[in-house]
N, C-alpha and C positions, 0 to 999 in steps of 0.2 A: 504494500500500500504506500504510494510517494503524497512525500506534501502537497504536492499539488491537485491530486485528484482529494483529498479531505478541506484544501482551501477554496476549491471549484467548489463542492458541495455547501459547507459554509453560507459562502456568496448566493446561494442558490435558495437554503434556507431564511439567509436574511431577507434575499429580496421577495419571498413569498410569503416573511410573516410568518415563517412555520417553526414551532415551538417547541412540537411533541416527534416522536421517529419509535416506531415497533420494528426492530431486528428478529434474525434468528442465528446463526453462524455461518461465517464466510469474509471474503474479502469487504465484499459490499457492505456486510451489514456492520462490517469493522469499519468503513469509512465514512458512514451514514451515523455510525455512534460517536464517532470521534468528532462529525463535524458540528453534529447537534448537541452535542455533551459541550465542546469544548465552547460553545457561545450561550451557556445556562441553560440551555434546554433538556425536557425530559427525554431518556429513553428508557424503553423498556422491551425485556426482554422477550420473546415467545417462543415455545417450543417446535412452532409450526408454521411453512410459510401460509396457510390458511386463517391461521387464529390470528398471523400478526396483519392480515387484510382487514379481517372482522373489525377488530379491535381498533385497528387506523379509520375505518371506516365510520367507524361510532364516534370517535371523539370529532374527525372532520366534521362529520353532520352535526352533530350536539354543537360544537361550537364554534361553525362556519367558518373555521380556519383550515388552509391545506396543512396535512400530514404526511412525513415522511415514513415509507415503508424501503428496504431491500429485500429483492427477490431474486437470493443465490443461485443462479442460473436456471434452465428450462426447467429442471425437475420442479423446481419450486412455483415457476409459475405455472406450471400446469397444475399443480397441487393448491396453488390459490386462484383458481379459475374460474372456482364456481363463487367465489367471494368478490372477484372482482366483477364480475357480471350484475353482482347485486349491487356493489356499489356503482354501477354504472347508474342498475334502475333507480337508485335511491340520489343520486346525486352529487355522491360524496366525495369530496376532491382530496384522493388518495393522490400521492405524487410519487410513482416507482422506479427505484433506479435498481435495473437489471437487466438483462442481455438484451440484445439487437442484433436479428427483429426477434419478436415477440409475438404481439397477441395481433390480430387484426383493427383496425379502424371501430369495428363495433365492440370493443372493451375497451382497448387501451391508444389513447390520443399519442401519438410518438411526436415528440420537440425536440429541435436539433441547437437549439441555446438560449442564451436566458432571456431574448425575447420572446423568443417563439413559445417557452417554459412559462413565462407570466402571462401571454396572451390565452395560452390552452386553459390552466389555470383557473383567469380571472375575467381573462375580456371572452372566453367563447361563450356562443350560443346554448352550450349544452353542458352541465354540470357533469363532473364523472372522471374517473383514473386518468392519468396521466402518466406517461414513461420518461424516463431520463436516460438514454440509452448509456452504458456502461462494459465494455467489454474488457479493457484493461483495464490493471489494476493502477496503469500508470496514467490514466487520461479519462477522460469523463467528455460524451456527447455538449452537456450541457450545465451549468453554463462554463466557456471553456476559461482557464484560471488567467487570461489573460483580459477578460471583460472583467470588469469594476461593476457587480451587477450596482451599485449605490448609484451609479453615472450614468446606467442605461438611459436610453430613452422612450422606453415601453412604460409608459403608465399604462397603472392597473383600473380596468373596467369597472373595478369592485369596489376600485378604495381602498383596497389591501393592501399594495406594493409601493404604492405612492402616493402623494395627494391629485384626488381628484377636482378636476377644474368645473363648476358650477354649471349649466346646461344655459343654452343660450337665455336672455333677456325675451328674444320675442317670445320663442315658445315657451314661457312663464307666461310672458302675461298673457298667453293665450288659451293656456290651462285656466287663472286664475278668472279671465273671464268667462270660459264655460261655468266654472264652480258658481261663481256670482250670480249666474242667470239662471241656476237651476232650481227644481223645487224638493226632487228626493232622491237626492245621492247615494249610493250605495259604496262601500270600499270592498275589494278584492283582494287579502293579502295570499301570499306567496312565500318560497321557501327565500329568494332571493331580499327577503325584509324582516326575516326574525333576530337577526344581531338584537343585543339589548338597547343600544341605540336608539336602532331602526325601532323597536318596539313604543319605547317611549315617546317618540315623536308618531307613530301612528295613534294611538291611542289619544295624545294631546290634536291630534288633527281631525281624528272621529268626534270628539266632543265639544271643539271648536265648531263645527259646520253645522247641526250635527249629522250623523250619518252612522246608519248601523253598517257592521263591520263583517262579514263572511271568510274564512279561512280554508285553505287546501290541507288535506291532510298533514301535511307535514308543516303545515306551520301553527298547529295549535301550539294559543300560549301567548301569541306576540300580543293579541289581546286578553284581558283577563276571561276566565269562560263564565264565570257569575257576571260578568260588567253586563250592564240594564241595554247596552250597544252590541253584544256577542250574540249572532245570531246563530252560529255554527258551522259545519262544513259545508263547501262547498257541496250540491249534490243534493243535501238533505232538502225535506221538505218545508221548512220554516225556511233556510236560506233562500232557496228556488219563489217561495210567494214575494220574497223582499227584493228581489231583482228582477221579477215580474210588473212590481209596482215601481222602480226606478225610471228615474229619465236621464238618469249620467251614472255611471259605471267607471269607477278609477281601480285598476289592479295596481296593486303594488308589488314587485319581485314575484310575480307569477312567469318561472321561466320554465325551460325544458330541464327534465322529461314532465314535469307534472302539465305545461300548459298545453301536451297534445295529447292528453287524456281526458279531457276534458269536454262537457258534454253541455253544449251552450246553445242553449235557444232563446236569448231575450235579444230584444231591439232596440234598448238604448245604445245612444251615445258611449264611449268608448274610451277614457285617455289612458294609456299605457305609461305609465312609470318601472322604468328595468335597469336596474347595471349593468346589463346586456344583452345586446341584440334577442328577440324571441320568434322564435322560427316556429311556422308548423300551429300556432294559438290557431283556434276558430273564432274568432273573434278578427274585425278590421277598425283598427284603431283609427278615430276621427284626432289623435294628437298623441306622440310622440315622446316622451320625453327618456334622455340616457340618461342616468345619475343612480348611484345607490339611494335609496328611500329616504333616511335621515336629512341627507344632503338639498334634497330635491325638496322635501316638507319643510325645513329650516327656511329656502329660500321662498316658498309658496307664502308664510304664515304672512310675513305684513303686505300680500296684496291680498289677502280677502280677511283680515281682523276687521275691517268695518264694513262686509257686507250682511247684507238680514240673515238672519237663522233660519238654515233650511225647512223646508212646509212640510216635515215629516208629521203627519198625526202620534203623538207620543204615545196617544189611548192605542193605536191600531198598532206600534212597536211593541208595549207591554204585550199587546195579545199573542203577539209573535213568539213572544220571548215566554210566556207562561205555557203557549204551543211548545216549545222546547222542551220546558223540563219538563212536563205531562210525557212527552214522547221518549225521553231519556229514563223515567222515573217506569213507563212502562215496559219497556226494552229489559230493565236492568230485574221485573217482575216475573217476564215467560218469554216463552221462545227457547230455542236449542241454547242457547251460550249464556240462559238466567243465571246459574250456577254461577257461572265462571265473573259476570257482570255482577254479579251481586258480590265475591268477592272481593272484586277490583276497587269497586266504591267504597266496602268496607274499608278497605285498608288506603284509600285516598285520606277517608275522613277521621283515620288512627293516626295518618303519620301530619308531618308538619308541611305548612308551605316551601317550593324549594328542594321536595326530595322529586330525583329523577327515579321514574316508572321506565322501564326497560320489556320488549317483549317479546315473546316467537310470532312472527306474520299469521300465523293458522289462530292466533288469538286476537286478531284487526281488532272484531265485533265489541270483544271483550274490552279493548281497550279504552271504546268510547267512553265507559264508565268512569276512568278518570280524568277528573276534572283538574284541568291545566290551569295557574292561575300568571304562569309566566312563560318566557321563550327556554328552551332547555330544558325542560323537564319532561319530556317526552319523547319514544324512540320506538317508532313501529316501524318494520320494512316495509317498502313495497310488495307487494304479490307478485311471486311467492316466495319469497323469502328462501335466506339459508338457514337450514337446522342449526340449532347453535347460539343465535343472535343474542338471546335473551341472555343468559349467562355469558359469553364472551364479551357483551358488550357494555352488563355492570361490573367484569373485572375490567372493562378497558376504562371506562370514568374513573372508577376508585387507584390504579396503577398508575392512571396518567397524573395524579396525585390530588382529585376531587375531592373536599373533605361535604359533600352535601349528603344524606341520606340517600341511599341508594337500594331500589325496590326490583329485581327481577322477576318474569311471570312465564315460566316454562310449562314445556310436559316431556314424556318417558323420552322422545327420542331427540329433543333440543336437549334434554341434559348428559343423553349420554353422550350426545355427539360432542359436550363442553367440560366434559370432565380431565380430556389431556393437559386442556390449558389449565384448570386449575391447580392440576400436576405439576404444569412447570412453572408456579410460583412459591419461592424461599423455599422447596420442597417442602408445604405442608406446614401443617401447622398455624400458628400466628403470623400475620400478611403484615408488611412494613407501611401501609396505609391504612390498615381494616378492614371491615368486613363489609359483607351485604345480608340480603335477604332476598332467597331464593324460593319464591310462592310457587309450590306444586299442583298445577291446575290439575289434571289427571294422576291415575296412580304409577307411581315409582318402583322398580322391580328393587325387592330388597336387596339383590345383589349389588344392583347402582347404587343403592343409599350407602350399603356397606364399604362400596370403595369410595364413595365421599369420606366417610368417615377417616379413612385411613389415609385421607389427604388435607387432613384437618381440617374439613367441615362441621360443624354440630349437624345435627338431626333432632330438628322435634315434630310433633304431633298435635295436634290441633282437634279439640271434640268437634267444633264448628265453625262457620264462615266469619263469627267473629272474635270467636279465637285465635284463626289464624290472622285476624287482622293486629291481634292487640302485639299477637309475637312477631309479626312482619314488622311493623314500627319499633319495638326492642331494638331486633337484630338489624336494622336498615343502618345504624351507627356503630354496629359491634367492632370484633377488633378479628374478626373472621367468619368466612362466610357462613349460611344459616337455611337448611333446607327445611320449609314449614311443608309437611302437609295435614291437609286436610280430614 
């Protein structure tokens, strides 16, 4: 490994802002630790190139920052294949430095330097892994040790890499006159706007106007979900009548993959707010605007602070909004996933604001039950998920050194597909971050529970759904993980 392929890397991580790197053993993953270690940042280690995908995956997503992964030549990325597929559906800006070529265009985006590296990144259309090609131990694709990634001149789409420059004056004031002249705005957030930021300036711009708020799955949270303005996901039926009755529609960070999933029949007006370009929307935007959300509502607020309060009938939102939790409160009563939805809420309303809910995708349904009150505290795959998620992705929060409650929701073959990784932390026993809580939605073969055990796990038992809530909340801060079941 020469200095200059661990100073290339470095430059690479500084200029993408990237904090965190999940290794496993190899040259790569020696030069990926050295360069993230040696400028404060965490690494942590995995036994697997699969789990250290997962694991990178989860913390990208959770905290809209790229992460570094090494994937010790082919064997390893074929063995993290199906992990990175998913991070591709999910969005998650894995950045991999390993052999070339690799994976095809439909997994893995290949950059040949630290422009082309921060544009895939942060300015592309499509959220999703990223490769750093890597053949020698003596040289690195990207960025090469002779760019000064600090002096580039790739600014980031994101706001990530650099500072971004404000969106033009006209088309502000041409958003702000749509908003002026309207009567019942609707807001659209998006994965592209739950930074904390982003959150608190959307919530301060739904309440300003006002304007009820509808969320895509993956960004519950940037509004609170009890706020009197939280209408739901996108999709749902309380959300669908509130954009049925809108005459202006503003998304915010609605980008790919989630914005060509998306299943749109209303006819209002349209303004698009994105930090990058969005390709493939069903939707035809009447305005424009590129900026990360924060950026772009910062500069909105003093052209429309002294227009009227929008003509939303407030009586006809509460109705909306009591339509919600009727329909939340029934879901959580019958139906196939009652069980499982009843426990979810139990244990939402055991634990504290601020604890991250972690899940297996075969439990989506189930998830709705918890009730998000900010950005980051929730983690559902996209369909269909990797086995595994649930568990590898509350060791990847708490490793990556989260001290916030941490809630996972498995069943028999997500856990045993995550039991290697648990193996390969401190070998067992007491974890140098703590513990979690591991909610066993179906039954667990004793043999798996038994090799928890002997990887220092506890194991308890729960007479019922809110027992297993009061011991989920316990173990959610322990000082090692905690298999409840039911």
């Amino acid at each position: 490994m020469s200095r200059n392929l661990t100073e290339a890397l470095a430059a690479l991580a500084e200029r993408l802002g990237a904090t965190h790197a999940f290794v496993c053993s190899g040259w790569r993953s020696a030069a990926v630790r050295h360069a993230v270690s040696g400028r404060g940042g965490r690494v942590v280690e995995a036994l697997t190139a699969r789990g250290a995908t997962m694991m990178a995956a989860a913390i990208a997503e959770l905290g809209g920052v790229p992460v570094l992964i090494a994937l010790d030549g082919e064997a390893a990325v074929q063995a993290a294949l199906g992990a990175l597929v998913q991070a591709r559906r999910d969005g998650a800006r894995v950045v991999a430095v390993g052999p070339s070529p690799a994976l095809g265009d439909e997994v893995l985006r290949e950059a040949a330097d630290v422009t082309t590296v921060d544009r895939a990144v942060h300015g592309s259309a499509r959220r999703g892994p990223v490769l750093v090609a890597c053949d020698d131990p003596d040289s690195v694709a990207a960025p090469s040790p002779l760019v000064d990634a600090r002096q580039s001149g790739a600014a980031s789409a994101g706001g990530m890499g650099g500072l971004e420059s404000p969106p033009m004056t006209s088309v502000l004031d041409e958003v702000a006159g749509r908003l002026v002249s309207c009567a019942r705005p609707v807001i659209v957030v998006g994965t592209g706007a739950r930074a904390l930021e982003d959150s608190q300036w959307v919530r301060a711009f739904a309440e300003a106007l006002p304007a009820p708020v509808v969320v895509t799955a993956k960004a519950r949270g940037v509004i609170p979900e009890p706020h009197p303005l939280a209408l739901g996901e996108l999709g749902g039926d309380v959300a669908s009548s509130a954009l049925e009755r809108a005459d202006l529609i503003v998304t915010l960070g609605v980008e790919e993959p989630e914005s060509v999933e998306i299943a749109w029949g209303w006819t209002a007006a349209v303004i698009e707010i994105s930090a990058v370009p969005v390709t493939g929307a069903p939707w035809r935007p009447a305005t424009r605007v590129r900026g990360a959300a924060a950026l772009v509502l910062e500069e909105l607020a003093p052209r429309v602070k002294d227009r009227a309060r929008a003509d939303w009938d407030m009586t006809e939102l509460d109705a909306l909004k009591r339509r919600l939790v009727v329909a939340r409160a029934t879901a959580r009563a019958g139906g196939p996933a009652s069980r499982a939805g009843e426990v979810v809420a139990l244990v939402r309303e055991a634990t504290v604001p601020g604890t991250v809910a972690v899940f297996e995708a075969r439990w989506r349904a189930a998830a709705s039950a918890w009730q998000c009150v900010g950005p980051g505290e929730l983690l559902v795959p996209s369909p269909p998920g990797v086995s595994g998620s649930a568990v590898t992705g509350a060791l990847a929060v708490r490793e990556a050194g989260s001290e916030r409650p941490i809630v996972c929701f498995t069943d028999a073959e997500g856990f045993a597909e995550s039991l290697v990784e648990l193996g390969a932390r401190e070998g067992g026993g007491e974890r140098a971050h703590g513990g979690f809580s591991i909610v066993a939605l179906e039954r667990i073969a004793p043999s798996l529970l038994a090799a928890a055990r002997s990887l220092g796990c506890a194991v308890m038992t729960a007479g019922d759904p809110r027992s297993v809530a009061e011991q989920a909340a316990r173990a959610a801060t322990g000082d090692r993980p905690v298999v409840i079941r039911g």
